[in-house]
N, C-alpha and C positions, 0 to 999 in steps of 0.2 A: 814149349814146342820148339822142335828146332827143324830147320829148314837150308836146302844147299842153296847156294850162293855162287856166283858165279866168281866173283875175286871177292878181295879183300880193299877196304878203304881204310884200316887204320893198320899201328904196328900191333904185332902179336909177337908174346914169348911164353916160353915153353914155362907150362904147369903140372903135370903130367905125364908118365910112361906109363904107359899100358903094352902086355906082354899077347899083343896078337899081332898078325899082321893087317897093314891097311885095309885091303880087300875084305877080309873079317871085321872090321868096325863101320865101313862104309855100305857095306852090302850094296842093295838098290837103293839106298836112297841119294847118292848122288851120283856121279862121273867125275871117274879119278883120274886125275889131269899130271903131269909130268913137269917142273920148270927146273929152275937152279936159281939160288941169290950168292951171297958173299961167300958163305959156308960152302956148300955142295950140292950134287942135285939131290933131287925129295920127289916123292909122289904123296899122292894126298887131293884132300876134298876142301870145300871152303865152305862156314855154316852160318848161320844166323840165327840166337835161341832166343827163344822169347821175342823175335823180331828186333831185337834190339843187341845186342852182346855178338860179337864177330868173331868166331874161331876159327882153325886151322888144325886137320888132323893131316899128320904129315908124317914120310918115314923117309930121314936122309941116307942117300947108299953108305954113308960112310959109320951110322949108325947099327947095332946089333940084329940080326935079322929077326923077323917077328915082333918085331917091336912097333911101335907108334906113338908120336907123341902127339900131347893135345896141348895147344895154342892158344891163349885169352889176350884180347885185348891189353896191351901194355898199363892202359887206366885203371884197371881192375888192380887195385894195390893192397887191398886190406887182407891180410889170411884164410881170414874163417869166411868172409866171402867167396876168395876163390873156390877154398874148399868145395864149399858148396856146389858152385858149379859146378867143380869135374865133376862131384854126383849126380847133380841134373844131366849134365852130357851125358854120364854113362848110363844113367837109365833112358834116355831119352835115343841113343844109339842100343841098345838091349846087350851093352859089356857088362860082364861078369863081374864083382867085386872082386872077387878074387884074383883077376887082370891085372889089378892096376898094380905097379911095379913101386912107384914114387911117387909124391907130390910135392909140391911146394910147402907143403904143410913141413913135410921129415927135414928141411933143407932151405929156411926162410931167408938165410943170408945167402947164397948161393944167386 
């Protein structure tokens, strides 16, 4: 189950491109909020799946439009774990398989 969140308590990096725009993956299930970190600014949602696992679907301006990236907890370090996730997120969000752009799976050194 995945559920919005209001921030984030741990680091999160990028696992994931998915070829929608924010507003299309967020729908109503949370409020897309607007900041900036080191990189640039982003909009985007902050989630909780499982109640436990803290994501971030985020789109930075300076990123391809229609785009989105999704975010996992930096702890999450084993492959075919993450994998999994982004499937859990993206059914759990109702994104399309055929969305997703990348994963950490195509690109483990990276």
């Amino acid at each position: 189950m995945i559920e919005p969140i209001r921030s984030l308590s741990v680091d999160v990096v990028p696992q994931a491109i998915i070829g929608l725009p924010v507003e299309k993956i967020v729908g109503k299930r949370a409020d897309i909020s607007s900041g900036h970190d080191d990189f640039d600014f982003f909009e985007g949602a902050f989630f909780k799946l499982d109640d436990k696992i803290e994501i971030a679907v985020r789109h930075y301006q300076g990123h391809p439009k229609n785009t989105t990236t999704i975010y996992i907890d930096r702890r999450e370090a084993d492959i075919e774990r993450i994998t999994e996730l982004i499937l859990q997120i993206m059914r759990e969000l109702h994104v399309p398989s055929t969305a997703l752009q990348w994963q950490r799976r195509d690109d483990p050194e990276l």
